[in-house]
Every structure is written in C-alpha cells, then in structure tokens.
C-alpha positions in Angstrom: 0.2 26.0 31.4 -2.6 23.7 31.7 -2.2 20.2 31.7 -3.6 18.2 28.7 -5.8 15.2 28.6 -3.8 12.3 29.4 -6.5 9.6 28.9 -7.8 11.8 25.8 -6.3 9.0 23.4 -8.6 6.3 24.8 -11.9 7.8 25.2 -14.2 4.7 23.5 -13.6 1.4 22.4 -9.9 0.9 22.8 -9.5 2.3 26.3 -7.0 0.7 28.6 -9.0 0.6 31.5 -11.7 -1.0 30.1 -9.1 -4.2 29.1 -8.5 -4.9 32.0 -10.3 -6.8 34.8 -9.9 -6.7 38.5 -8.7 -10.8 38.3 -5.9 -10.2 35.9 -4.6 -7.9 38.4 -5.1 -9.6 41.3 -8.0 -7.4 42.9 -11.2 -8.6 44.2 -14.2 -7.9 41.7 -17.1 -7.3 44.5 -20.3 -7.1 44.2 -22.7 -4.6 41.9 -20.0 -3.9 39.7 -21.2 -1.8 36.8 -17.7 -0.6 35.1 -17.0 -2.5 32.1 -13.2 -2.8 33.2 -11.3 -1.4 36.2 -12.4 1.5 38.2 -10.7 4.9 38.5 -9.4 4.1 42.4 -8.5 0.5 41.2 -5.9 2.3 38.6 -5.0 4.6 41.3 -4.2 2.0 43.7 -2.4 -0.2 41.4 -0.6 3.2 41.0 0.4 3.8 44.1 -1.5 7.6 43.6 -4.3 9.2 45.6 -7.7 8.2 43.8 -9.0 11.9 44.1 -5.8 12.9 41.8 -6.2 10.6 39.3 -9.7 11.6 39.0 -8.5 15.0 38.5 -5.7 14.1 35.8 -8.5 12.2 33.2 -11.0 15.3 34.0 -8.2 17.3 32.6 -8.2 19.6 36.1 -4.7 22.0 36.1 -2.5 20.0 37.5 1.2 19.0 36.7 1.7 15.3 37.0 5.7 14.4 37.4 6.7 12.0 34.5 7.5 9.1 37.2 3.6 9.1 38.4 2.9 9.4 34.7 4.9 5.6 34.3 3.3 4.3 37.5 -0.2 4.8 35.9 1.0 3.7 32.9 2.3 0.6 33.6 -1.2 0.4 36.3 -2.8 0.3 32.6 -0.7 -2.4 31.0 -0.1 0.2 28.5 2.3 -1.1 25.0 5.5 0.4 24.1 3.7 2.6 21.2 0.8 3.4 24.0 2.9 4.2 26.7 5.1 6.7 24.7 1.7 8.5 23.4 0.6 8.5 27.0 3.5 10.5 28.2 3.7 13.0 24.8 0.3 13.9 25.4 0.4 14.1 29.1 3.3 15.6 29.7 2.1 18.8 26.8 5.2 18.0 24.5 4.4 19.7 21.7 6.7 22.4 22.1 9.8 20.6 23.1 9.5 18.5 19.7 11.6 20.5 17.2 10.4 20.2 13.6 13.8 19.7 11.4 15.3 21.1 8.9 13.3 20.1 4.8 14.5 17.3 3.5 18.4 18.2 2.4 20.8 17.5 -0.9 22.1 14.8 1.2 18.9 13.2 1.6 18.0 13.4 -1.7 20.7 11.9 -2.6 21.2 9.1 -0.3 17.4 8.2 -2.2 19.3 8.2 -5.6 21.3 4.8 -4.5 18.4 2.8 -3.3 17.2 0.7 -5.5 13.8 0.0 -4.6 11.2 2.4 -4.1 11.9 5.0 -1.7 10.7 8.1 -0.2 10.8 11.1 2.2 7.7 12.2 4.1 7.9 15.2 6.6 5.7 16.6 8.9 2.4 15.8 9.1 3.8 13.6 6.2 4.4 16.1 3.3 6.1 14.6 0.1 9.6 16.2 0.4 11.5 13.9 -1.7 11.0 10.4 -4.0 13.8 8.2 -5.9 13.2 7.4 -9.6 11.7 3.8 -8.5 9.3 5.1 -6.3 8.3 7.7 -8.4 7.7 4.6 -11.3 5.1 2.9 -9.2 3.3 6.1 -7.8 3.5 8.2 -10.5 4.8 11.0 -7.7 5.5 13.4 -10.6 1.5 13.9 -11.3 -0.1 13.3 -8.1 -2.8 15.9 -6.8 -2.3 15.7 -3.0 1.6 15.9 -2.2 0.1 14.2 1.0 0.6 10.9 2.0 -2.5 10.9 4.4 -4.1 12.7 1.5 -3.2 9.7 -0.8 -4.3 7.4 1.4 -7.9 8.4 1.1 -8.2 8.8 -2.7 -10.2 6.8 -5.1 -6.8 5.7 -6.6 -5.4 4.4 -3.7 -8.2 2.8 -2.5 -8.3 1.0 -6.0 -4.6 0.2 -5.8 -3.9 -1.0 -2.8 -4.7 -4.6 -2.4 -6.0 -4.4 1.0 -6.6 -0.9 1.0 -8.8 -1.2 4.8 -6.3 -2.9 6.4 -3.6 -0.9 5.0 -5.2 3.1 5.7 -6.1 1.6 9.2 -2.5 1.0 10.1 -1.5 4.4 8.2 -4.3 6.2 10.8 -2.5 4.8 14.0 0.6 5.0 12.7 0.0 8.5 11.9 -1.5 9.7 15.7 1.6 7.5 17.1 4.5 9.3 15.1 2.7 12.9 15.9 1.5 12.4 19.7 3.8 15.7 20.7 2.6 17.2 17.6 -1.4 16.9 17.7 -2.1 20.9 18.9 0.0 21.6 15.7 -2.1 23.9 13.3 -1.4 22.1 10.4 -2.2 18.7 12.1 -5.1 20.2 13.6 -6.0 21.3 9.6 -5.2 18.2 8.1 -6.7 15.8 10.3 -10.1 18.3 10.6 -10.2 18.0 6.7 -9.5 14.2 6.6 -12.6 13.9 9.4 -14.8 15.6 7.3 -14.3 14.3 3.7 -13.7 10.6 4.6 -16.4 8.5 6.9 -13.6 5.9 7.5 -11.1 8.2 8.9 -13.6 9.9 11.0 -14.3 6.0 12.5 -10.7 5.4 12.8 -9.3 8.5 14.0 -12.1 8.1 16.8 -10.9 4.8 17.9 -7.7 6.5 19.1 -5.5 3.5 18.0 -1.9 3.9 18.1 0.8 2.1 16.3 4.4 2.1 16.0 4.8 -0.5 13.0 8.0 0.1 11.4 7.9 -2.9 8.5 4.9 -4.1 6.7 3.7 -6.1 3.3 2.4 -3.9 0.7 0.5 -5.7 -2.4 -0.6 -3.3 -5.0 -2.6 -4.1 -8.2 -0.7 -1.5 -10.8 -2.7 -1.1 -13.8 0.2 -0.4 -15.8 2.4 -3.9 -15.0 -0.4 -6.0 -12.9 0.4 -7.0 -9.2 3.5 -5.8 -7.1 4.8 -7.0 -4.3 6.7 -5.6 -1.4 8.4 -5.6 1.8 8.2 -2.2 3.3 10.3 -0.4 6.4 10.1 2.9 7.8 12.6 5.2 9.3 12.3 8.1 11.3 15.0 11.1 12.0 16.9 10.6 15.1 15.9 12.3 17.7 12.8 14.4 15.8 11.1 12.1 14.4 9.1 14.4 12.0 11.1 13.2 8.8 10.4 9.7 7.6 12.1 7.5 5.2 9.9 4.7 3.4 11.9 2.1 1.7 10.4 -0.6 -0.1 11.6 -3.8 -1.4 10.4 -6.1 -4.0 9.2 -9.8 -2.9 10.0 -12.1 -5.8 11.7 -12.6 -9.2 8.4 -11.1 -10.9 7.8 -7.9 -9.1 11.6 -7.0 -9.8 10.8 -7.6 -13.4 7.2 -5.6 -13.4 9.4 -2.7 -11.6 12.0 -3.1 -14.4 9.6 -2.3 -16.8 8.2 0.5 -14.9 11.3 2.2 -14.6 11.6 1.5 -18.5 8.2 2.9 -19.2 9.1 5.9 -17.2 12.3 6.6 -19.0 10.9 6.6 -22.2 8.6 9.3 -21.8 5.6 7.1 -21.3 3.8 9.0 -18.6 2.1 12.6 -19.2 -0.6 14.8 -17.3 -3.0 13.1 -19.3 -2.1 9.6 -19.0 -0.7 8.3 -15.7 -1.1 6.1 -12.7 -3.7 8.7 -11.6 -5.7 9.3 -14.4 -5.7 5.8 -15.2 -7.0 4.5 -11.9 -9.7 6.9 -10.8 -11.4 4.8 -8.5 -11.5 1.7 -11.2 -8.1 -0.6 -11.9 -7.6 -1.9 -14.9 -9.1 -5.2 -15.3 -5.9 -6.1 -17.3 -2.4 -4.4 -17.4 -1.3 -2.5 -19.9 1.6 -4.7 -21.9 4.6 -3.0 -23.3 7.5 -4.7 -24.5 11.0 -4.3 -24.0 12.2 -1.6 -26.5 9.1 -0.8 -27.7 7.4 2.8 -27.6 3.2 2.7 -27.2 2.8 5.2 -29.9 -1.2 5.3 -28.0 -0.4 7.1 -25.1 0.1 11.0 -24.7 3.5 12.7 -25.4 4.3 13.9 -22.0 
C-alpha cells in the first residue's frame, strides 16, 4: 500500500517547517540561506532520521514510516496537539482502520429530547441525523435545503445570520479537515469537499491553507430575524472512539437570549413556521433589519398556515 503524503496538510502558508528558525532550535543559521524556515536535513537531524528518508517521506516515495519516527518528526516540527494527531492519520493511511458508526440511534435521539438548549447530531462528513425541538426553533431544521452542516455554512442565510460569519466558517473549515484526517480519501468527503471548492471562493482559500483545529467550545452570536440577537456558548462532542458522530450543544448567555429562545419555541409550537415562511425564506442573504414581534399568546394571523 503506498504511503500517503505526510506533509500534504501543510503545503503553503501554514507549514511547520517554515515556523520555525534554525535559533529557536538551537542550530546554527549559516551563510546563503535561502529557505524561509528550516531545511529538510535540519528536521531530519532534529529527528534523529537519515536526511535522504525524510526527503523521501514529504515526496510521497513508497515507503512505510513506523509511527515512533512519525513522533520524532513531529515533535522535530513543534507540531500542536490537533496537528500532530492529523500528522499521524494521514501518514500512517488510516482511513481504513476508522470505522464509520452505527446512524444516529433512538437513544440518541432521545438523550437530545432532555437538553434544553439547542442541540444537535451531525454524522459523517457532518450529515444532519438528528435535532431537539430548541435547536430546530432557532435553525428552522425542519425546512432547511442542505441537510449539511458544511452545506449550511456556506449559504446566503448563514452568512447573513451569523454574526461573525468569517471567523466563524474559518473555524468550521479546520475543524472540519481535523475531525476527518483518517477520513479524507473517503468518496463522499472527497464529493463534498470538491463541491464546496468549486461553489464557494472562501472555502477554496481556506481549505488550501490546510489549517487544522480541534476547538471543542466556542461563542456563537446570531442575528435571528424572527427574535433579534442570540447568544450562545457552544460545545462539541464527538463518539468515543469513532469520532464520526458529533453532538453540538448550545447554551444560552444571558437572561435575554433565554427569553428570545422562549419565544422561539412558542412561535414554533403554534404553528408559526411553514415552507413558505421560515428562517430560510426569510433570510435569503438579507436579515431583517428589525425582528419580527409576537406576543405571548398571540397568533400572527400574517404568516402562512404551515
């Protein structure tokens, strides 16, 4: 089986070698040096490997590194947690030991049911499986046209609802290549992230970057059109030992958001959302410059029956 590209993740701006300089690793810089950071045999020696090998391992020559030479370099590279784990997933070709999971189960749609807050099940290559009633209040799951989260991430709406919509679809991007490193030859990563690269400049940019994150809590601010601004504290959750299932659970940050998701939930329960009239349709690349104001109790005879 041929070996894959180790160093494949950190081709351009963002590669290791290049943050690094022969004086914060104790090596002599010398003279004519045209490499931006350290040098192939630099990594090798810090290594403890033959120079000639490592060579071979970024070309991508056949060769089967051992998982302890694959540390040495690694920690040669002053690689982070979340790097050094991608590192090893891609160079080690574990795609085929990661096993995918069963869909998300009765249990698990249940266990949603008693959170409170908005919470949801994403699978692999982060498919919608599953959504409680408050996240389904805020994202109107029920009439959304990707069941996608990466999807999502790129649509007018989104981009229009989220606050800080760069910073946040960034994150989503690494987070995304760090959670599927054994998982990237995948046809239906290969498919999604293929179509993602073609239809959206920014993910094209970001993908190329090759950044990888393992951020597992986060602050979400969301302008709603429905209820005006939300707030929230999110976390994220991964299957024990897969990883492909992931629970997103978000609480609300203040008295006011808990009274805006309140009257979410209401709105939902009484039959306020249709095809026709939702958090997509509404949204459509252009929020609300005011929020739609509904009473407690009351029924806005102007929207569609659902």
């Amino acid at each position: 089986m041929p070996a894959a590209r180790p160093r494949e993740h950190w081709r351009g701006p963002s590669d290791p070698r290049d943050r690094l300089t022969p004086a914060a690793v104790g090596l002599p810089a010398g003279r004519r040096r045209r490499t931006k950071g350290l040098r192939r045999e630099e990594i090798a020696y810090l290594a403890g490997i033959g120079a000639a090998w490592y060579t071979w391992l970024e070309q991508a020559r056949d060769i089967r590194p051992s998982e302890i030479a694959l540390r040495h370099i690694a920690r040669a590279l002053r690689l982070t947690d979340p790097e050094k784990r991608y590192f090893l997933e891609l160079a080690l070709d574990r795609a085929q030991e990661t096993p995918f999971g069963e869909p998300c189960d009765d249990a698990a749609r249940s266990t949603l049911d008693t959170i409170s807050g908005p919470a949801f099940v994403l699978g692999l290559g982060w498919d919608l499986l599953a959504y409680n009633e408050a996240a389904n209040a805020v994202f109107d799951f029920d009439y959304m046209p990707v069941r996608n989260f990466m999807r999502m991430c790129f649509t007018p709406q989104i981009r229009a609802f989220a606050r800080d919509w760069e910073a946040t679809a960034r994150n989503c991007v690494a987070h995304f290549r760090g959670q599927h490193a054994g998982l990237l030859k995948n046809p239906k990563i290969l498919e999604l992230v293929d179509e993602l690269k073609q239809q959206n400049e920014e993910f094209r940019g970001w993908w190329a970057e090759q950044t990888v994150s393992e951020e597992r809590r986060s602050h979400k601010v969301l302008d709603h059109p429905f209820v005006g601004r939300l707030a929230f504290d999110q976390a994220w959750f991964l299957e024990p030992g897969c990883g492909v299932l992931k629970l997103g659970i978000c609480v609300w940050d203040g008295a006011q958001t808990r009274q805006r998701m309140d009257e979410l939930i209401r709105q939902l329960r009484a039959g306020l959302r249709s095809s026709g009239d939702n958090l997509w349709t509404t949204l459509d690349g252009h929020p609300r410059q005011t929020p739609m104001k509904v009473q407690p109790g009351s029924v806005n005879t102007g929207m569609a029956d659902p």
